[in-house]
Phi, psi and omega in degrees: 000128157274109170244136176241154192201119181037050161295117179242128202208155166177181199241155173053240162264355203276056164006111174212358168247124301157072172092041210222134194254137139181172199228111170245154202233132140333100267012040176247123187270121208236104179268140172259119159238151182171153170311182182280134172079020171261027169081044155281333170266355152306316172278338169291329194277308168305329172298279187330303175122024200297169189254158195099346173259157152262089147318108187245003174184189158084176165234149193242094162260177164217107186070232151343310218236130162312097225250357160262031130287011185235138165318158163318303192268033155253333180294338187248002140281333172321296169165002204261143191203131165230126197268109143306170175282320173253099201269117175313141191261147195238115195239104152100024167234126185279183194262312173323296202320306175267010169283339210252315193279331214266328180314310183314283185323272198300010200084352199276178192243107173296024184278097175087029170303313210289306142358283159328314177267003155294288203308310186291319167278356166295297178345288142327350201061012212258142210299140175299320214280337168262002163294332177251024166268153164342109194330114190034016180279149177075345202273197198229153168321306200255013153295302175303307165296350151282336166269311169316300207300291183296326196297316192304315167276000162261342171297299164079099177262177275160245177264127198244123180247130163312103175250126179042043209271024174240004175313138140060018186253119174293120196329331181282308151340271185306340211251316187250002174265312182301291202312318188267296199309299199283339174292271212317318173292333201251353174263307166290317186098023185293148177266152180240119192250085174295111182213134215216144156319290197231142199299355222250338176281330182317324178289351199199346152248116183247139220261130170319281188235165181243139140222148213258106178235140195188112208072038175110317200237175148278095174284338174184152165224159169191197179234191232303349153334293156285352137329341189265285180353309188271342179259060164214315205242002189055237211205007188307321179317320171278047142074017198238131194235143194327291198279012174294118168301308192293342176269340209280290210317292178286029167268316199292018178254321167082044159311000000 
């Protein structure tokens, strides 16, 4: 189980994730949905452990182990795995390359990994011929999201959160990342923290519970239902209005 519990986080002086409670289960697929700045890539970066953020309360486990007592790479041994929004470009390291160190790093026996990163990138679609290139350099948005996808199925993580993984992914694109994320949840059990804009990822991961985050909290939660709710009614109900300054203001942070 991935538990957060009364988590408060911000950058500087700025307050900006306020409480946020939820519990993913193993095969459980969990959408965050919510406006711009209201701190969903704020929780993905804080669970990961990105530097630059602040804790200011709550605790984050995954079964046992306290995972904001831990480093980044000790949190993505654990079990933890983030599909970014942006996928960092890697300059003279190949996707094999860093697949055989995170195997090292962890112990694990690397025997039929490059097999294994075939089969997957078949899987995936993403072209055989950018596997011995450079980590996303160069790559195209739904090139990049296709490569996180093979590392994440061959890591095979205890849980993985999405962050905005339909950024910029084309339907067919979005059909075969969504498709691969749920064969991992219903074979493996990976638990899942999807978190998106838009209903559209919805469609095609289909999500255990919904939840509405917005200023920081968790405004509803329900399940896949509310998501068609929200690409019909916005966020007007939760009080966030086009011309709201504190959200127009941390989008621009990207927050």
């Amino acid at each position: 189980m991935l538990r957060i519990e009364d988590l408060r986080a911000g950058v500087g002086s700025k307050e900006i994730l306020r409480g946020i409670n939820l519990e993913v289960r193993s095969g459980e697929v969990h959408a965050i949905m919510g406006p711009n700045g209201s701190g969903k890539s704020t929780l993905s970066h804080v669970l990961m452990g990105k530097p630059g953020y602040e804790v200011l309360g709550g605790s984050v486990f995954l079964d046992d182990t306290d995972l904001l007592a831990l480093p980044a790479w000790k949190r993505a041994q654990a079990g933890l795995f983030l599909v970014s929004q942006y996928p960092i470009e890697v300059p003279g390291v190949s996707l094999e390359e860093a697949l055989e160190a995170a195997f090292e790093t962890s112990g694990r026996n690397a025997t039929g990994l490059h097999e294994e990163i075939l089969r997957e990138a078949a899987s995936l679609r993403f072209p055989i011929s950018l596997l011995g290139r450079s980590l996303n350099v160069d790559f195209s948005g739904g090139e990049k999201k296709r490569n996180e996808m093979v590392q994440l199925a061959v890591l095979r993580p205890k849980f993985g959160i999405l962050d905005e993984i339909d950024s910029g992914l084309d339907v067919d694109a979005l059909r075969d990342v969504s498709r691969r994320v749920e064969q991992a949840s219903n074979e493996d059990q990976l638990g899942v923290l999807a978190i998106t804009h838009y209903s559209r990822l919805l469609k095609e991961l289909r999500p255990d519970r919904v939840h509405v985050l917005v200023r920081g909290e968790i405004a509803a939660t329900g399940g896949p239902d509310l998501a068609a709710q929200l690409e019909t009614t916005g966020y007007a109900e939760y009080g966030v209005a086009e011309d709201d300054k504190e959200i127009v203001g941390a989008s621009i942070f990207g927050l």
